[in-house]
C-alpha positions in Angstrom: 115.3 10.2 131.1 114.4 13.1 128.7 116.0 16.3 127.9 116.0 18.6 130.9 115.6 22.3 130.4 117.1 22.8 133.8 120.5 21.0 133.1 121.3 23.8 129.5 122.8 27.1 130.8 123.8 29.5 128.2 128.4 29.9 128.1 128.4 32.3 125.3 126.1 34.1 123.4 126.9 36.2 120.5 126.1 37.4 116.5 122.5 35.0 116.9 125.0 31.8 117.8 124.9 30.3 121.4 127.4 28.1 123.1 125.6 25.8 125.7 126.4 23.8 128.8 124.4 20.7 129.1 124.5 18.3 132.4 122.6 15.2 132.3 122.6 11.7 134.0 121.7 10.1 130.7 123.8 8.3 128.8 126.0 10.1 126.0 124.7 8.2 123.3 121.3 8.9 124.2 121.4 12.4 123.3 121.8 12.4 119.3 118.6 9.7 119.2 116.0 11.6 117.1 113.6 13.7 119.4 115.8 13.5 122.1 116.5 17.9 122.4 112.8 18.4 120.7 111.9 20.2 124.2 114.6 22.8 123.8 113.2 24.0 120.5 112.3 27.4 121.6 115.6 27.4 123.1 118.3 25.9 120.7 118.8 27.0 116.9 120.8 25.4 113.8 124.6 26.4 114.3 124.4 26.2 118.4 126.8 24.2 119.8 126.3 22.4 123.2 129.1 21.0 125.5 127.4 18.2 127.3 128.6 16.7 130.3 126.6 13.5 130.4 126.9 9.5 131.8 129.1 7.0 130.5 128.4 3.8 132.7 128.0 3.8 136.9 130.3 7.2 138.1 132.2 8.0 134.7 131.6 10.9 133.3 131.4 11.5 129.4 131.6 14.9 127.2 130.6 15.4 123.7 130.3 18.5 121.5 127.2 18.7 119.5 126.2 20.9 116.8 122.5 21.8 116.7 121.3 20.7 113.0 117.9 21.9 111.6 115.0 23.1 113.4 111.6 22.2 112.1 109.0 23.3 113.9 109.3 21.0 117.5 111.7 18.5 116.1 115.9 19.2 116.5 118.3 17.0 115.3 122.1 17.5 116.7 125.4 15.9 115.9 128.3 14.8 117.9 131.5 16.7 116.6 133.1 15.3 119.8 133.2 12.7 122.4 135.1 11.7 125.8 135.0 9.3 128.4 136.9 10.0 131.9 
């Protein structure tokens, strides 16, 4: 799949930084490919972090922190500070 809008819901927002939720059925490695948050751009800015709950194989569940990097133009790249498997 691709980046949902529907699964990011704002936690925290505060001093022009934002602290997301993001649920996804895609896999956890999946989300730092390149391209991969480009549809949150008007959403997401460098500095955001983004507590993902996401897939890890069949039912388990994995969570990462990512820190949104630079944002140029359409085009976000995030990092994983983070990651979990259940």
């Amino acid at each position: 799949m691709a980046f949902d809008t529907h699964g990011l819901s704002v936690l925290a927002h505060a001093n022009g930084f934002t602290l997301w939720h993001y649920r996804t059925p895609d896999a956890g490695q999946k989300l730092t490919q390149a391209g991969y948050f480009d549809e949150g751009a008007a959403l997401l800015r460098e500095g955001d972090l983004v507590l993902v709950h996401a897939n890890a194989e069949g039912d388990r569940a994995a969570g990462q922190i990512l820190m949104v990097g630079p944002v140029a133009g359409d085009a976000i790249k995030v990092a994983s500070l983070l990651s979990a498997r259940a």
